[in-house]
C-alpha positions in Angstrom: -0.3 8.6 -2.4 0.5 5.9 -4.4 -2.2 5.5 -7.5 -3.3 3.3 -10.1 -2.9 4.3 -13.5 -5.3 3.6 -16.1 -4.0 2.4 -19.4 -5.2 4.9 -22.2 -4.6 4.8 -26.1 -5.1 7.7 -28.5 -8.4 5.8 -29.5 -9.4 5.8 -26.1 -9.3 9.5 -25.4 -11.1 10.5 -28.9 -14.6 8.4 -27.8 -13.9 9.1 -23.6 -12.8 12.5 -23.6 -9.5 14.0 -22.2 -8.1 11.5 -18.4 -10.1 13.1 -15.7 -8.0 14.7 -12.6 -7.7 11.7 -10.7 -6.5 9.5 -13.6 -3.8 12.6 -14.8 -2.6 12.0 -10.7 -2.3 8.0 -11.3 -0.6 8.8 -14.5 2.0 11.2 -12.7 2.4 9.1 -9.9 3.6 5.8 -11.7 6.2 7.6 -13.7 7.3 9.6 -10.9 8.1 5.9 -9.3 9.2 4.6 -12.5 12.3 7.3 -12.2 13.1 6.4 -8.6 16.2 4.3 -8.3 15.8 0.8 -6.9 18.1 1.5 -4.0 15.5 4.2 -2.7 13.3 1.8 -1.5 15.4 -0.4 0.0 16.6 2.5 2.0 12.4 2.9 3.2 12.0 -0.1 4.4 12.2 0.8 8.5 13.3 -2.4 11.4 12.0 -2.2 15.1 14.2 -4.6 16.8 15.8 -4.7 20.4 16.1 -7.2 23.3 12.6 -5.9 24.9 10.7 -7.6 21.5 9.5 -11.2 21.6 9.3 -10.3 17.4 11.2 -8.1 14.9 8.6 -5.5 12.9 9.4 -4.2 9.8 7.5 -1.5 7.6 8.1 0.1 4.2 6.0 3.6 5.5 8.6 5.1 4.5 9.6 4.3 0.8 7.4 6.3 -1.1 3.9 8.4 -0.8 2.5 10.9 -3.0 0.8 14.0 -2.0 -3.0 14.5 -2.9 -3.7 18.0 -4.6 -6.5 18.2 -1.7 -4.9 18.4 1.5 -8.1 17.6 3.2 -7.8 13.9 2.1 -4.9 11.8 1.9 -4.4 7.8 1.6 -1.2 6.0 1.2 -0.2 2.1 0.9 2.7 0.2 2.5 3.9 -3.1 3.8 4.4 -4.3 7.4 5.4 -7.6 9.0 6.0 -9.1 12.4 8.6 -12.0 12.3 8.3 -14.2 15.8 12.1 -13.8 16.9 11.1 -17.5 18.5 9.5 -19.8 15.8 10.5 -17.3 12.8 6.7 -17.1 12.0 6.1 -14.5 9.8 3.1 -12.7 9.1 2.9 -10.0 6.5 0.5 -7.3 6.1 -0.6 -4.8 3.3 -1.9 -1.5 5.0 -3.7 1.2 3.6 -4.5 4.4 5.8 -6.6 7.2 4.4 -7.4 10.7 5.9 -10.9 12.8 5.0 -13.6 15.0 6.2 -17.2 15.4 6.4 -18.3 12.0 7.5 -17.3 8.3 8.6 -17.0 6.0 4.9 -16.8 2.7 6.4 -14.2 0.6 4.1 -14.8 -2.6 4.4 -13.7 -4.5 1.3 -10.6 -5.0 -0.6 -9.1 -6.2 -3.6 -5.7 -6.9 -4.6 -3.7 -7.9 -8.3 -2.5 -11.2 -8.4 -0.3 -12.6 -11.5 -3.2 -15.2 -11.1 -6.2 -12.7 -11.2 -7.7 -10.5 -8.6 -8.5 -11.3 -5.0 -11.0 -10.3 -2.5 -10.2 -9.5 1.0 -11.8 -8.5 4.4 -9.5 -6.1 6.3 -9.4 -5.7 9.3 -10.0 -1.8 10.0 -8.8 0.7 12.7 -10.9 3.8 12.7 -10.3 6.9 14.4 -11.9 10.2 14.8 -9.3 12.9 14.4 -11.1 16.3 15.3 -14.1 17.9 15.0 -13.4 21.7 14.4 -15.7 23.2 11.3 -16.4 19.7 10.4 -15.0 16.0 11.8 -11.6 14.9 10.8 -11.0 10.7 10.1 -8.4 8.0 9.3 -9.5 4.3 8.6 -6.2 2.0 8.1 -6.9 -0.9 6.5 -4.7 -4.2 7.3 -5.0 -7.2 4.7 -2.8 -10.1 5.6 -1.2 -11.6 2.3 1.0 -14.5 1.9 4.6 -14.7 0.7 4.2 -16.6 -2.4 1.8 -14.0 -4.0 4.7 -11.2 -2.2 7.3 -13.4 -4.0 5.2 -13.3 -7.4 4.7 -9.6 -7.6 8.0 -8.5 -6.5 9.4 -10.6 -9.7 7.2 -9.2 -12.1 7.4 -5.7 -13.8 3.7 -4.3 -13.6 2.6 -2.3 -10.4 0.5 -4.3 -7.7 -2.8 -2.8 -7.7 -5.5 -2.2 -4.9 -8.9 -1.2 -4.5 -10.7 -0.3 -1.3 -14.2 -0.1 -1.4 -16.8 1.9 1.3 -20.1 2.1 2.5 -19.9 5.6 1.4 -17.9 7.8 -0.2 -15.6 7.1 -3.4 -13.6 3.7 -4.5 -10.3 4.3 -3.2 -7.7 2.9 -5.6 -3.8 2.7 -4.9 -0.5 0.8 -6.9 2.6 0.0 -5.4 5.8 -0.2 -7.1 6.8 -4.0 -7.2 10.5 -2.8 -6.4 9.2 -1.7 -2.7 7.9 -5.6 -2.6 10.8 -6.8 -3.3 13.2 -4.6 -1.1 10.7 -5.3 2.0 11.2 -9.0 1.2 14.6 -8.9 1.0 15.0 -7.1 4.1 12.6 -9.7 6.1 14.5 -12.5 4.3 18.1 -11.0 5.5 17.1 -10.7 9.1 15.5 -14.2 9.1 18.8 -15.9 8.1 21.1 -13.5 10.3 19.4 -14.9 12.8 18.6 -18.4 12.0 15.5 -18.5 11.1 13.2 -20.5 9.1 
């Protein structure tokens, strides 16, 4: 799962106390994906392509995800986009899908980092009722449609891009994404689009 790390400073931790579980995972989690070479996400980002398509999809599922201590929920973060083999339209998506128990949350809100500020978001949501054996099993996955300057933006800067996703119930689910996978999905879009001449 990929997470949001919350800046800390010595001074911070005397007057807060020592990071709380979730903030120790954030903290692992971005410098496990700082170590990762550039190339590994490159090699994530997944084509669905064949005569049969009237458009080319694309996902980076497969870069990288982090595994929650609790097995019994689990979220993860990555990019997908449809390019219109006719017209070259080109839509691009940021998903998130998240896995828990006990009862439905309803997310319906998101917000995303911008080098420009923050920015709100309605997703649209598919929900899903997994199983209901000693308690109901869900996933909600989340699709925000973002455009390819802001893509272009974060993918050339050096911070993570950072998401929030906020319920009717349940906890504030907050995610990062290393702004290396941005810019290996856009490449990869880019590269198809001029292979096959389109603008």
């Amino acid at each position: 799962m990929r997470k949001r790390v919350l800046a800390t400073t010595a001074i911070l931790v005397l007057f807060s106390g020592p990071l709380s579980a979730k903030e120790s995972l954030l903290e692992k989690n971005r410098a496990q994906m700082a170590a990762m070479p550039a190339g590994i996400f490159a090699l994530g980002v997944v084509v669905a392509d064949d005569d049969m398509r009237t458009a080319a999809l694309f996902s980076s599922e497969a870069s990288y995800a982090t595994r929650s201590k609790n097995w019994m929920e689990r979220t993860d973060t990555w990019l997908a986009a449809a390019v219109d083999k006719k017209t070259g339209l080109t839509v691009i998506q940021l998903v998130g899908s998240t896995f828990y128990t006990d009862e439905w949350r309803y997310y319906r809100t998101a917000t995303y980092s911008t080098p420009a500020g923050p920015v709100d978001a309605t997703p649209k949501v598919n929900r899903q009722v997994i199983g209901c054996v000693n308690g109901c099993k869900f996933t909600e996955t989340l699709y925000v449609t973002v455009n390819q300057a802001t893509l272009r933006a974060i993918a050339a800067g050096a911070e993570p891009w950072r998401f929030r996703f906020q319920a009717d119930h349940g906890p504030v689910w907050e995610e990062e994404m290393d702004p290396r996978e941005v810019a290996a999905f856009l490449a990869k879009v880019d590269g198809y689009r001029a292979a096959h001449g389109l603008r």
